[in-house]
C-alpha positions in Angstrom: 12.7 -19.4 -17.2 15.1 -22.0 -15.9 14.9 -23.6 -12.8 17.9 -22.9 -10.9 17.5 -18.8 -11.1 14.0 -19.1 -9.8 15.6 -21.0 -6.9 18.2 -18.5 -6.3 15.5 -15.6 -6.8 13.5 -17.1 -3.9 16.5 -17.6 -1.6 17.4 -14.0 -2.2 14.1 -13.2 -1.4 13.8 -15.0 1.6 17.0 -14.1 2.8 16.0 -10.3 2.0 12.8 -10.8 4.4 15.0 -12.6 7.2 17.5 -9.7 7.4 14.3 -6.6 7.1 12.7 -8.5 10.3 15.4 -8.6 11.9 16.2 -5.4 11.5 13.1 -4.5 12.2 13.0 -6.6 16.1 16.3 -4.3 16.8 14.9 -1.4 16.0 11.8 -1.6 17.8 13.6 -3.2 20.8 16.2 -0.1 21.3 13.4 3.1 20.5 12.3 4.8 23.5 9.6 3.5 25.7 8.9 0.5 28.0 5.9 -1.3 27.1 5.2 -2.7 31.1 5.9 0.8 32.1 2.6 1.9 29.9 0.2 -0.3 30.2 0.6 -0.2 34.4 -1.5 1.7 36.1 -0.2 5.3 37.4 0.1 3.7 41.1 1.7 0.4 39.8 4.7 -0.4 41.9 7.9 -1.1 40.7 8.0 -4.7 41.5 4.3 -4.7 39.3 6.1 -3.1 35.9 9.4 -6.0 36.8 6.3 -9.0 36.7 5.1 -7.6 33.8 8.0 -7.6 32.0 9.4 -11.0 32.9 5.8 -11.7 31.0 6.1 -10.3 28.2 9.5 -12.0 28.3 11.1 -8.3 27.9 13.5 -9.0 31.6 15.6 -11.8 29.0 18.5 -10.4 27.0 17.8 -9.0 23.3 18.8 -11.9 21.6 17.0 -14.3 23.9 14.2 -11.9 22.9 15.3 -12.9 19.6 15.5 -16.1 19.4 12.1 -16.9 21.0 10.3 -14.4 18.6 11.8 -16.4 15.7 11.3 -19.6 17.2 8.2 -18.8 17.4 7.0 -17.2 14.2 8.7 -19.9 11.9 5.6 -22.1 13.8 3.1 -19.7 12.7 3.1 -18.2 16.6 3.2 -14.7 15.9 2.3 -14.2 19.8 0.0 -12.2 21.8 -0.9 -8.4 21.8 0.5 -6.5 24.6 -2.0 -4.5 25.0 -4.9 -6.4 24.2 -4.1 -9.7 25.2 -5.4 -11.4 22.0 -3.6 -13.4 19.5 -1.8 -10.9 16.8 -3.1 -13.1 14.5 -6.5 -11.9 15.3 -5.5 -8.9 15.2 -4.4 -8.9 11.7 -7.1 -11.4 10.4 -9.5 -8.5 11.3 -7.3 -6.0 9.9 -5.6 -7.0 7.2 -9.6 -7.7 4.9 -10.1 -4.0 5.3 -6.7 -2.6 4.0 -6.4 -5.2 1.3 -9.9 -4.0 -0.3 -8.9 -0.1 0.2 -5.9 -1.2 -1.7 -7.1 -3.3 -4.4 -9.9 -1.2 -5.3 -7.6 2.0 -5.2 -4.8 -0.3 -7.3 -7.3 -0.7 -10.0 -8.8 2.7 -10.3 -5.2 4.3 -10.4 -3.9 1.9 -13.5 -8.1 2.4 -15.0 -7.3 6.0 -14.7 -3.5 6.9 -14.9 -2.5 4.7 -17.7 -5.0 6.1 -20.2 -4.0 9.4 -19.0 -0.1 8.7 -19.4 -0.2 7.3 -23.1 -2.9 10.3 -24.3 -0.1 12.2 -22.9 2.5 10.2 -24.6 0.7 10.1 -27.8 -0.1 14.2 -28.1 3.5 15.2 -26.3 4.4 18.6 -26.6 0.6 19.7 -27.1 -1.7 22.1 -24.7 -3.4 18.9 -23.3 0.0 17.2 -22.5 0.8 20.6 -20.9 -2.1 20.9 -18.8 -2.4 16.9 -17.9 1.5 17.2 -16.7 0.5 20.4 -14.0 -2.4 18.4 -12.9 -0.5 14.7 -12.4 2.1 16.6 -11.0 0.7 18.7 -8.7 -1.5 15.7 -7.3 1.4 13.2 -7.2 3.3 15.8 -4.8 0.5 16.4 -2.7 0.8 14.6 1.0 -1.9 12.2 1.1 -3.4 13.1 4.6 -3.4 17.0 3.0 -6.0 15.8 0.5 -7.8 13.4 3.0 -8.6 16.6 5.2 -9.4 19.0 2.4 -11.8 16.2 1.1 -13.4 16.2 4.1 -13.6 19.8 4.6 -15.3 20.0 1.4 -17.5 16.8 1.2 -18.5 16.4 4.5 -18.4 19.7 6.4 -18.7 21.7 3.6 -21.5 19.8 1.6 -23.1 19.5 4.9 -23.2 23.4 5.3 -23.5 24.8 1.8 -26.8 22.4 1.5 -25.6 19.8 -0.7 -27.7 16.7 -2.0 -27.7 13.5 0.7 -25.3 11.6 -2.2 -22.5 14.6 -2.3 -22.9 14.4 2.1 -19.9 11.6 2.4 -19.2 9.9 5.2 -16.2 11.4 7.0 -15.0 8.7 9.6 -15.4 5.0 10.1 -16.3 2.1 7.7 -20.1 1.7 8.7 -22.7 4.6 10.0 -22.3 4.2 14.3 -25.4 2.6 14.9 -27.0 1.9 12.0 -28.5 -1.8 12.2 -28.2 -1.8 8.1 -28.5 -5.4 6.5 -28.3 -6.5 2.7 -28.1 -4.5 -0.1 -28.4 -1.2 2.8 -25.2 -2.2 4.3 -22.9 -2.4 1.4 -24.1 1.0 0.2 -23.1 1.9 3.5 -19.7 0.9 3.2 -19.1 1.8 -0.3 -20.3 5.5 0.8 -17.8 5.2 4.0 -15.0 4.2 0.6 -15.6 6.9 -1.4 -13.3 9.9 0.2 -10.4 7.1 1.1 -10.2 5.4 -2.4 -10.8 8.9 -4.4 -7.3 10.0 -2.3 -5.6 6.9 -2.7 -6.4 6.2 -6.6 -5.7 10.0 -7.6 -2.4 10.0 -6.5 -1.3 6.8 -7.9 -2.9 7.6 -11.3 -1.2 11.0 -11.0 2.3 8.7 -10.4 1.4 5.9 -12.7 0.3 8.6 -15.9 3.8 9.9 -15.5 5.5 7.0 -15.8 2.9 5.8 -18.8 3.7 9.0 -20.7 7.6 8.9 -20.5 7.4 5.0 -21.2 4.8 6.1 -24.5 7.1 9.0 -25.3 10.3 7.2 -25.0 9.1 4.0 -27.9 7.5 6.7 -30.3 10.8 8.4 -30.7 12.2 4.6 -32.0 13.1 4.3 -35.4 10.8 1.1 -35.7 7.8 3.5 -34.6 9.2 5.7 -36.9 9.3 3.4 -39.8 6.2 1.4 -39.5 4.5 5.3 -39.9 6.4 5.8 -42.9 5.3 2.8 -44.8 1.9 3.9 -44.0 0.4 2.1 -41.6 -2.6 3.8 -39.9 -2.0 5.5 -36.5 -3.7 3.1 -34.1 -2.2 0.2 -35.7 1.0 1.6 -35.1 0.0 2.6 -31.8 -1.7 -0.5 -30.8 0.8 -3.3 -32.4 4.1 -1.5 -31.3 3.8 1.2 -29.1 1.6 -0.7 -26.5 3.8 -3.9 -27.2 6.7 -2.6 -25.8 5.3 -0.5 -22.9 3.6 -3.7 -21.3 6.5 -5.2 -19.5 7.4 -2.1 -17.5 3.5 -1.0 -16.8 3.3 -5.1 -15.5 6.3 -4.4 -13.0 5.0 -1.4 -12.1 1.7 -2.3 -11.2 3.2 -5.5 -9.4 5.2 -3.1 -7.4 2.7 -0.2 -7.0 0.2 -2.4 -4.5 3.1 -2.6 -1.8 3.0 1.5 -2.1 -0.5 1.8 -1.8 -0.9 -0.4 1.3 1.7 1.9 3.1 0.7 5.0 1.8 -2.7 3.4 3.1 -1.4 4.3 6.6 -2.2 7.8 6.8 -5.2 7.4 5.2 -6.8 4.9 7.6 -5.2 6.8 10.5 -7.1 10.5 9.4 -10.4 8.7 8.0 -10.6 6.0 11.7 -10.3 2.8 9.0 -9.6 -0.6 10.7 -7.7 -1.4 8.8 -3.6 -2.5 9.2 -1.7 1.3 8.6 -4.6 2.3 12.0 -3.5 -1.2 13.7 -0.1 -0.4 13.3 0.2 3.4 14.6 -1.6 2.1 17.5 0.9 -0.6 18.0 3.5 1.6 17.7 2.3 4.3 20.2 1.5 1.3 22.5 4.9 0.1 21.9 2.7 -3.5 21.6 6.1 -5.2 19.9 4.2 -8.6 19.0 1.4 -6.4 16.8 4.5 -3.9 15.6 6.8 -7.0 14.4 3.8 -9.0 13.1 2.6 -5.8 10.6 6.3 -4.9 9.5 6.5 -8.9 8.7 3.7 -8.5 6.9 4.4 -5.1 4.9 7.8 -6.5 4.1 6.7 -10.1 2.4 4.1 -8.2 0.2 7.1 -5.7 -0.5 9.2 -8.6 -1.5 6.6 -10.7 -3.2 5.8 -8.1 -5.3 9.1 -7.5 -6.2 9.8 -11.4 -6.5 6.3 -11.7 -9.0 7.7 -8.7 -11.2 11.5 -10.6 -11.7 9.7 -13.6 -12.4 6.9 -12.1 -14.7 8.9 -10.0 -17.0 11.0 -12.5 -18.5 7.6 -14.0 -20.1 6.5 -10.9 -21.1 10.0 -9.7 -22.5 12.0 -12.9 -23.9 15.0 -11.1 -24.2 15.5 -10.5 -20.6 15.1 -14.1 -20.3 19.2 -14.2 -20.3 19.8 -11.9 -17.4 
């Protein structure tokens, strides 16, 4: 790919991050709720919530406000929590490990387990197991994601718990570690990976479900091509044709998609973290957020927006390798 495009591709996308933080410090700033007035104690004068305030630098006008925040994050100064009183990097340093690894491991079961699904479906359209696969992807991708988190639990946790189930089919409702549990080695990973099950199983199902749609239209779409349709003609076996043309041409959109599905599962991640108690960013920032802690708030949606947009920049600049003829747009 040239060099001047990439340039103007990264401006875009810097520019595109400027204006969605921005945004995002104006919006925060103007919804309801006074941070100074909730972190005061009920018999807190008013002349306490106005000291507070001047030191969180709130008593300044907005775009004072503005300007500091930016002065300061363009150093790497993402400031302190609110209501904490640590560094928000901290905050998200401790955070951010345990979202990525929900979403990575989720990312690849969903692309392991949806795009499979999607081309058997694309390859045997029309038939009962096409039929039967589309209810089931469907009805999963339309399910909310917290829905499924507390049915799961119902049934694995409560329900296993009550019905007698073996230890192994007893999961771990809340939390990433057992409370208590001095667990070292080999003992402490199991742990975790036990705590993973019921969040990854949620996240990974409904991505599959989204991802084996979009595999099976993307399949079904390049069989109906006259090239697909020729190379059967002059005999070529099945697979081959499969394998050397169909899959050929349904790379380039599955490698967008799956550059653009992790910024989806880390925010879908949200609800998850929040209903199975997962330290994770989505429960750091609902806490912000009810806290009104800006710094922790502005820090996250900075966060969420470059992956958004670095996704999204990897995809543009990806493609063209994988698909020379885009190389001219």
């Amino acid at each position: 790919m040239p060099t001047l495009p990439v340039i103007r591709r990264l401006r875009d996308a810097l520019v595109l991050l400027w204006l969605v933080v921005s945004l995002t410090f104006v919006l925060v700033r103007l919804a309801p709720g006074d941070p100074a007035t909730m972190l005061v104690p009920p018999t807190a004068s008013a002349a306490d919530v106005a000291r507070l305030r001047a030191e969180f630098g709130l008593d300044a006008p907005m775009p004072v406000q503005y300007a500091r925040w930016m002065g300061a994050a363009l150093t790497g100064d993402l400031g302190q929590s609110f209501a904490t009183r640590e560094p928000v990097t901290r905050v998200l340093a401790r955070a951010a490990p345990v979202s990525l690894g929900l979403g990575l491991a989720s990312l690849a079961l969903t692309f392991l387990v949806g795009v499979p699904i999607g081309m058997l479906q694309g390859a045997r359209r029309g038939t009962a197991s096409d039929r039967v696969l589309t209810v089931i992807t469907t009805s999963v991708f339309a399910m909310p994601s917290f829905w499924i988190a507390l049915a799961l639990v119902a049934a694995f946790t409560y329900g296993a718990s009550v019905l007698g189930f073996p230890d192994w089919l007893r999961l771990p409702a809340f939390g990433i570690r057992t409370p208590g549990a001095m667990l070292t080695g080999w003992n402490s990973v199991r742990d975790v990976l036990r705590h993973a099950v019921l969040p990854v199983a949620i996240l990974s199902a409904i991505g599959a479900a989204g991802i084996a749609r979009y595999a099976r239209s993307s399949v079904a779409d390049v069989m109906r091509q006259d090239f697909v349709r020729t190379a059967r003609a002059k005999g070529a076996a099945p697979l081959r044709v499969f394998a050397r043309h169909v899959l050929a041409n349904v790379m380039s959109p599955l490698v967008v998609l799956l550059a653009l599905s992790l910024p989806g599962l880390v925010a879908g991640s949200v609800f998850v973290e929040a209903v199975f108690a997962w330290p994770g960013m989505g429960r750091a920032m609902l806490s912000a957020i009810a806290a009104r802690d800006y710094p922790v708030v502005m820090a996250s949606a900075m966060l969420y927006a470059f992956v958004v947009i670095a996704a999204n920049l990897a995809a543009d600049l990806v493609l063209p390798l994988l698909d020379p003829r885009r190389c001219a747009s």
